[in-house]
DSSP file (Angstrom, degrees, kcal/mol; ACC not computed):
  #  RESIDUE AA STRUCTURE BP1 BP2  ACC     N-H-->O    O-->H-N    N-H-->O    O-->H-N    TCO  KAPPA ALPHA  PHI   PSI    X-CA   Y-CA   Z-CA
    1    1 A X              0   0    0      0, 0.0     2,-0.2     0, 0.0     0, 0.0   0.000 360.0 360.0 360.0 112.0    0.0    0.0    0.0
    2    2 A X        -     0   0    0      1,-0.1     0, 0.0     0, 0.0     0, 0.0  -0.429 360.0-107.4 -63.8 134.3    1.6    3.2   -1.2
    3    3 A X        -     0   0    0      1,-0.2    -1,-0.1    -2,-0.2     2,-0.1  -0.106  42.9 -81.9 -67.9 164.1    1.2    6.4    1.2
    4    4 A X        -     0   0    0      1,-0.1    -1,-0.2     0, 0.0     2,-0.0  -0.202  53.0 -98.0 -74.4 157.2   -0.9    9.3    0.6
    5    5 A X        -     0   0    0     -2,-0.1     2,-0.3    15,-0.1    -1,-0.1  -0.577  44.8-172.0 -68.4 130.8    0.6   12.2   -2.0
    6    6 A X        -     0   0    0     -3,-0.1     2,-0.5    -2,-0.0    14,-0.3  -0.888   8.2-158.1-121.5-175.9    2.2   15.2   -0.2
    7    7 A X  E     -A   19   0A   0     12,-3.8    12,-1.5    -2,-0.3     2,-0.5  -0.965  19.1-120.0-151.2 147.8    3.3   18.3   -1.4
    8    8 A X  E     +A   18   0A   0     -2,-0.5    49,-0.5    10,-0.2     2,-0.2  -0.671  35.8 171.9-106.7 134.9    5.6   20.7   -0.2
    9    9 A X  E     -A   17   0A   0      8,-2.0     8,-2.2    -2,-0.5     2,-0.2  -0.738  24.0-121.2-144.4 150.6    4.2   23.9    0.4
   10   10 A X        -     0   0    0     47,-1.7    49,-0.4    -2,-0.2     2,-0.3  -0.575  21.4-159.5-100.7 174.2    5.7   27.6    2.3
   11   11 A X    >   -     0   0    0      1,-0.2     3,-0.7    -2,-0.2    -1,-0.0  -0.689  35.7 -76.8-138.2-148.7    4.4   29.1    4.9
   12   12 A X  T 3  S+     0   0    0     -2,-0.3    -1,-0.2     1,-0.2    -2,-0.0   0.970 133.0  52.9 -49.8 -63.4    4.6   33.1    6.6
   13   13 A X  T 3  S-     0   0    0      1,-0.2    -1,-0.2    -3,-0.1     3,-0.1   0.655 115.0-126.1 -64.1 -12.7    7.5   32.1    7.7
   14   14 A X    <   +     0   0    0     -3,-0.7     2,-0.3     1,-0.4    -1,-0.2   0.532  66.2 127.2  96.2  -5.0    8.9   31.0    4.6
   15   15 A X        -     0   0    0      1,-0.0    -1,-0.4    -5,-0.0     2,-0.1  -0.722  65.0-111.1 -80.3 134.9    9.8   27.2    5.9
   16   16 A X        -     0   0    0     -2,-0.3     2,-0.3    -6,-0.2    -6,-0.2  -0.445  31.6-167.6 -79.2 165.9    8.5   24.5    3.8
   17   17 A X  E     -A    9   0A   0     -8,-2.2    -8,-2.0    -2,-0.1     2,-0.4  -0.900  22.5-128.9-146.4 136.9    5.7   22.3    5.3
   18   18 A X  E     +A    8   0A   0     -2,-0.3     2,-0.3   -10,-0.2   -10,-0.2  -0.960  42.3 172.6-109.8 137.5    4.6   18.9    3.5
   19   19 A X  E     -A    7   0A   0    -12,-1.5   -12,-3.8    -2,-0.4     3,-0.0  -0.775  42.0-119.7-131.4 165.9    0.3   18.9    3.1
   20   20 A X  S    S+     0   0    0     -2,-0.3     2,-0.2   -14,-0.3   -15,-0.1   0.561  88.1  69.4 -50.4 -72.1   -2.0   17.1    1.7
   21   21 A X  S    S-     0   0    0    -14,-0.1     2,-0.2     1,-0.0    -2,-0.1  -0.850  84.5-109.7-122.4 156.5   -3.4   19.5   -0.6
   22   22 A X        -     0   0    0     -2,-0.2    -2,-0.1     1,-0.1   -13,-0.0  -0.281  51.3 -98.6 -87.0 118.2   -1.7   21.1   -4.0
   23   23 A X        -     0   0    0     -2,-0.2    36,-0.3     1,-0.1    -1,-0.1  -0.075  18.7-142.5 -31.1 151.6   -0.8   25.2   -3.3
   24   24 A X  S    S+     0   0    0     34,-4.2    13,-0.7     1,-0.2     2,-0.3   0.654  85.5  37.2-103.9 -31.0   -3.2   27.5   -4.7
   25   25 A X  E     -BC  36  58B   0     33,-1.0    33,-3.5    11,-0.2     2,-0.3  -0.904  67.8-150.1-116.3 151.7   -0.5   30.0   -5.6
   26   26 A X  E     -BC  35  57B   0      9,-1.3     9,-3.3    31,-0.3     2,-0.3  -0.851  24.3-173.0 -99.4 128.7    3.3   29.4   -7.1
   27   27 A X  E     -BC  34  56B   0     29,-2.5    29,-2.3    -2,-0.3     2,-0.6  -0.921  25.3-121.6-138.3 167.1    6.2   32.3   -6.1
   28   28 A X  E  >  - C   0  55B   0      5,-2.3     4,-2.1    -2,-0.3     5,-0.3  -0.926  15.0-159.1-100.4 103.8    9.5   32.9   -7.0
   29   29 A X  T  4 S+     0   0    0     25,-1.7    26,-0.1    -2,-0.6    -1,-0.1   0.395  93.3  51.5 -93.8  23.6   12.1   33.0   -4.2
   30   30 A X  T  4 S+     0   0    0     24,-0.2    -1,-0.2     3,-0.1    25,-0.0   0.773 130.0  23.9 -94.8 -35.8   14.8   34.9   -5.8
   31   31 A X  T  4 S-     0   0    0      2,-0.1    -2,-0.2    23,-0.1    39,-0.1   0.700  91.9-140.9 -95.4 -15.7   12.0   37.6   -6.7
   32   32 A X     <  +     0   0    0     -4,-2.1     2,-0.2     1,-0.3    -3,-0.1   0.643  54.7 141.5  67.9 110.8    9.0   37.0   -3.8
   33   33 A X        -     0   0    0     -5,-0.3    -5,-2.3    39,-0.1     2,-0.3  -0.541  36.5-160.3-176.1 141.7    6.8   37.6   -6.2
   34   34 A X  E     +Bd  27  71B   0     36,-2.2    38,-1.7    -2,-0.2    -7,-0.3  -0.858  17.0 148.2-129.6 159.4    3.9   35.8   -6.4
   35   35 A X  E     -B   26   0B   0     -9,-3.3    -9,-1.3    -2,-0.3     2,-0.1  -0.907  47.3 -56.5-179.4-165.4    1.2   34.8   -8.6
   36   36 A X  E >   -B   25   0B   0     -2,-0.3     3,-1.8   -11,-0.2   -11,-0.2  -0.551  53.2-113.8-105.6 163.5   -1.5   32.3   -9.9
   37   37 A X  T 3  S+     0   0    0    -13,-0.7    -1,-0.2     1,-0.3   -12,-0.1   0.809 113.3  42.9 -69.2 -41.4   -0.2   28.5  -10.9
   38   38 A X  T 3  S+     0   0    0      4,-0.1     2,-0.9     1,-0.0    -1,-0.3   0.018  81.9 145.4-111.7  50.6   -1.0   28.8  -14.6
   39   39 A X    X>  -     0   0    0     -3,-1.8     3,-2.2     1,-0.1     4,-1.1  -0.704  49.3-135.8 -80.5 113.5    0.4   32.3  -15.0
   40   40 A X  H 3> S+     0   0    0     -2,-0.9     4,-2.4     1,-0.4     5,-0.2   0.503 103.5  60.1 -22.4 -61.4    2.1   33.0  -18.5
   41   41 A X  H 3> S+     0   0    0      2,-0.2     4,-1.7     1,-0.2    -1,-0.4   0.799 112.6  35.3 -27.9 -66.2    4.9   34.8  -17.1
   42   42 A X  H <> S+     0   0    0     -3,-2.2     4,-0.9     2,-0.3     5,-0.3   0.877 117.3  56.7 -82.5 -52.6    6.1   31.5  -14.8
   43   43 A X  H >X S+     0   0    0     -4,-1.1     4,-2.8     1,-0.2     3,-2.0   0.902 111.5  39.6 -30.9 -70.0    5.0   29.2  -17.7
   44   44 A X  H 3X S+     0   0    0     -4,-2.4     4,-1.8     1,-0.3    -2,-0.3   0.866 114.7  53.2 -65.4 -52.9    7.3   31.0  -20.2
   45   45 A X  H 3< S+     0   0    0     -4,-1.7     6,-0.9     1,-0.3    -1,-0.3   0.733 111.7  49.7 -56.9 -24.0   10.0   31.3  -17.6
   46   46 A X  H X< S+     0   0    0     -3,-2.0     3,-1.6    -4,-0.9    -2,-0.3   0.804 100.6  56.2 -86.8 -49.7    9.7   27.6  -17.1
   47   47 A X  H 3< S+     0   0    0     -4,-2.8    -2,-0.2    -5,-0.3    -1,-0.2   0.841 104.1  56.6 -43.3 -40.1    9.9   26.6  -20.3
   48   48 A X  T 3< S-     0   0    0     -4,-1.8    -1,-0.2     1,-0.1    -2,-0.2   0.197 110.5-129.0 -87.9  19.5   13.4   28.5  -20.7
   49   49 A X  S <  S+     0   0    0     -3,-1.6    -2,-0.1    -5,-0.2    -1,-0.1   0.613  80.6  78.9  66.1 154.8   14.6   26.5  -17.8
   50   50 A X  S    S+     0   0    0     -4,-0.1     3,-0.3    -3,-0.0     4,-0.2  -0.123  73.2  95.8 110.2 -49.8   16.2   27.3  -14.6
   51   51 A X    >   +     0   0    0     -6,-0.9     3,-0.7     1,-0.2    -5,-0.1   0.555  68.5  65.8 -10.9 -61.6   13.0   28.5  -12.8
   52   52 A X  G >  S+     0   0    0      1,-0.2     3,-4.0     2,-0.2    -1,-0.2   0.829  87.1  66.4 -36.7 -69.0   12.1   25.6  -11.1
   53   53 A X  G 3  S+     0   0    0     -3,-0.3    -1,-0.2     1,-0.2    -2,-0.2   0.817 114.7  31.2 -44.4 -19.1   15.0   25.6   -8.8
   54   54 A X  G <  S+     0   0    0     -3,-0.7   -25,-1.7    -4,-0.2     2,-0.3   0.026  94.9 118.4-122.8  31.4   13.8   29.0   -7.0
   55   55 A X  E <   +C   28   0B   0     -3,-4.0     2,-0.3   -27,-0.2   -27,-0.2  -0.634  37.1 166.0 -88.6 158.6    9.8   27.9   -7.8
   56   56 A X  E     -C   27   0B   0    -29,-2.3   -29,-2.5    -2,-0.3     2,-0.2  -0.944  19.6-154.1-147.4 161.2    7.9   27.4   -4.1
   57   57 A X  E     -C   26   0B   0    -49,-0.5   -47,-1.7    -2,-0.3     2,-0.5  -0.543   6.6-159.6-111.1-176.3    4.1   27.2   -3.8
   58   58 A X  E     -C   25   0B   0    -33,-3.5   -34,-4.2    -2,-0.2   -33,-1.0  -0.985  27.7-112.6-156.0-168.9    1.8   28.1   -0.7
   59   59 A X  S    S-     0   0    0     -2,-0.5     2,-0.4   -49,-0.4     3,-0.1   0.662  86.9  -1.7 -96.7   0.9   -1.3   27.3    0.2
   60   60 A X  S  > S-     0   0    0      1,-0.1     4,-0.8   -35,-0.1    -1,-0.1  -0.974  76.7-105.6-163.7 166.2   -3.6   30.5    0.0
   61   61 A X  H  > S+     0   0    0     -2,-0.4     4,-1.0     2,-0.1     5,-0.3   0.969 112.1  65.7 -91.1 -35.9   -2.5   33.8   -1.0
   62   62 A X  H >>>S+     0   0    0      2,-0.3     4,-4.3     1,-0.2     3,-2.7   0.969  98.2  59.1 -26.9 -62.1   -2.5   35.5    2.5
   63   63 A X  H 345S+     0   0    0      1,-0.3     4,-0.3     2,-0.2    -1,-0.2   0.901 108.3  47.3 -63.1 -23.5    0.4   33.1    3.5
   64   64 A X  H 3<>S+     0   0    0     -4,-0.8     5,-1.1     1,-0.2    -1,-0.3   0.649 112.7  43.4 -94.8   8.2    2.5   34.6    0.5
   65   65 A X  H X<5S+     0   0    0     -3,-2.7     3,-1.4    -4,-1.0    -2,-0.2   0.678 116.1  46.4 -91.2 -26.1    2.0   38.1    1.1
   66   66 A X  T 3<5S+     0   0    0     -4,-4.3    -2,-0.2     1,-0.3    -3,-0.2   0.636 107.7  58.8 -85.7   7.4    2.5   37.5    5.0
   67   67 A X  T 3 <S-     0   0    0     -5,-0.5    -1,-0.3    -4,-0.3    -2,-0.1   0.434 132.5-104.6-100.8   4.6    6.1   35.1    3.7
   68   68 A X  T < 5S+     0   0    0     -3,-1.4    -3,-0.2     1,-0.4    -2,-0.1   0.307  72.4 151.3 111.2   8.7    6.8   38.9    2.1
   69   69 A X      < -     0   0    0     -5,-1.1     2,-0.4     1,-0.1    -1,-0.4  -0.382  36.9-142.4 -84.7 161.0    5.9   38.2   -1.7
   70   70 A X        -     0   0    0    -39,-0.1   -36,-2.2    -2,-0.1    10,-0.1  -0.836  31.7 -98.9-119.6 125.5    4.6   40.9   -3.9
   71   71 A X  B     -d   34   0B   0     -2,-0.4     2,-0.7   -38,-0.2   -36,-0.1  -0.243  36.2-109.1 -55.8 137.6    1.9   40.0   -6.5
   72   72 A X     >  -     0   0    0    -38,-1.7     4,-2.4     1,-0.1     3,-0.4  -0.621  15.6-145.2 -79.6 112.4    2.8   39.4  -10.2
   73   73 A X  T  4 S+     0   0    0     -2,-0.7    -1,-0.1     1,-0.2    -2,-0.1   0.144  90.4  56.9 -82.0  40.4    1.7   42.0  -12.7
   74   74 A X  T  4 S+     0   0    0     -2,-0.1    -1,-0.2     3,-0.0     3,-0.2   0.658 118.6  21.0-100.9 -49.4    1.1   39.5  -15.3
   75   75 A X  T  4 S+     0   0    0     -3,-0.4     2,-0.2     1,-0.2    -2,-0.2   0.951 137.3  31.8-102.2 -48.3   -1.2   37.2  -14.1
   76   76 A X     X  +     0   0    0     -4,-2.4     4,-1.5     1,-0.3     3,-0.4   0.037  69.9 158.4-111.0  31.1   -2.8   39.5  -11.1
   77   77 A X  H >> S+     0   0    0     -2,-0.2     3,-1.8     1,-0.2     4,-1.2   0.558  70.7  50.6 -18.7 -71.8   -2.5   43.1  -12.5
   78   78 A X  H 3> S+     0   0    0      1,-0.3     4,-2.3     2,-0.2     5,-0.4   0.905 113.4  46.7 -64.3 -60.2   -5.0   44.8  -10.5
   79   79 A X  H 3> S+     0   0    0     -3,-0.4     4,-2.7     2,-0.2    -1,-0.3   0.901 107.5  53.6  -1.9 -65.7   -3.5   43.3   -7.3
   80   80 A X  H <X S+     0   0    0     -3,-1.8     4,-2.5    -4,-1.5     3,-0.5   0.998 112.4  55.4 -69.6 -57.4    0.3   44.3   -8.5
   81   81 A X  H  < S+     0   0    0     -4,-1.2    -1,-0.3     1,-0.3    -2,-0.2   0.560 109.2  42.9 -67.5 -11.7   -1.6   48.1   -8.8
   82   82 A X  H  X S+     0   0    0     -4,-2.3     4,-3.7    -5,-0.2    -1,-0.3   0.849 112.0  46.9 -64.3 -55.3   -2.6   48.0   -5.7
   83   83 A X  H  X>S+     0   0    0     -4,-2.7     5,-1.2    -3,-0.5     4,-1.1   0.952 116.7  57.6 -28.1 -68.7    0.8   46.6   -4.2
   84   84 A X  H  <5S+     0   0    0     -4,-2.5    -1,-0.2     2,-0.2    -3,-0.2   0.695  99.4  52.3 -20.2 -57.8    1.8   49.5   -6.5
   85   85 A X  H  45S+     0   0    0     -5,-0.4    -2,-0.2     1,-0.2    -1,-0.2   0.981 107.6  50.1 -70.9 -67.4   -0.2   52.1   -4.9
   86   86 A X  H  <5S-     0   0    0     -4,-3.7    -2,-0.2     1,-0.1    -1,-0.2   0.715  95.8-135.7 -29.0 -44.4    1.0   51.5   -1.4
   87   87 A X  T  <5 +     0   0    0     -4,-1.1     2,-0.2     1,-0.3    -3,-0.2   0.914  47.4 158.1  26.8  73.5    4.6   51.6   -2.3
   88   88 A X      <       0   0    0     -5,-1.2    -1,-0.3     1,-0.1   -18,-0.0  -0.735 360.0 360.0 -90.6 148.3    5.1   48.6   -0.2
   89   89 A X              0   0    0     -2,-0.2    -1,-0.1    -3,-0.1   -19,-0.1   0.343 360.0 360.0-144.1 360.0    8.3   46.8   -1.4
């Protein structure tokens, strides 16, 4: 009998955690930026290899803005203009 699937997932603090269930969002740790699994940007970036090595997922979006990531203004514009607005960085 084979174990249940887990998947490794970040959390605030920015330690990975093994769950259950698949992340709702994908980030970028070299850039904290974060954004939605099948966003073009990350696709494309993945496709030219190299990506992968800094990819992390989380489980909600809250937990990546409190791990310090900034929304991707590809896939989540209105977000990023918000982000934007604050001049949070």
């Amino acid at each position: 009998m084979s174990s249940p699937r887990t998947y490794t997932l970040h959390g605030a603090d920015r330690k990975p955690y093994q769950s259950p269930s698949k992340g709702q969002w994908g980030g970028h740790r070299g850039t904290r930026i974060y954004g939605r699994l099948d966003c073009p940007a990350a696709l494309r970036a993945i496709a030219r290899g190299g990506y992968t090595r800094c990819r992390v997922f989380f489980a909600d979006e809250v937990t990546a803005i409190a791990a310090g990531y900034r929304p991707c203004g590809t896939c989540c514009p209105g977000r990023y203009r918000e982000w934007k607005a604050r001049g949070t960085n």
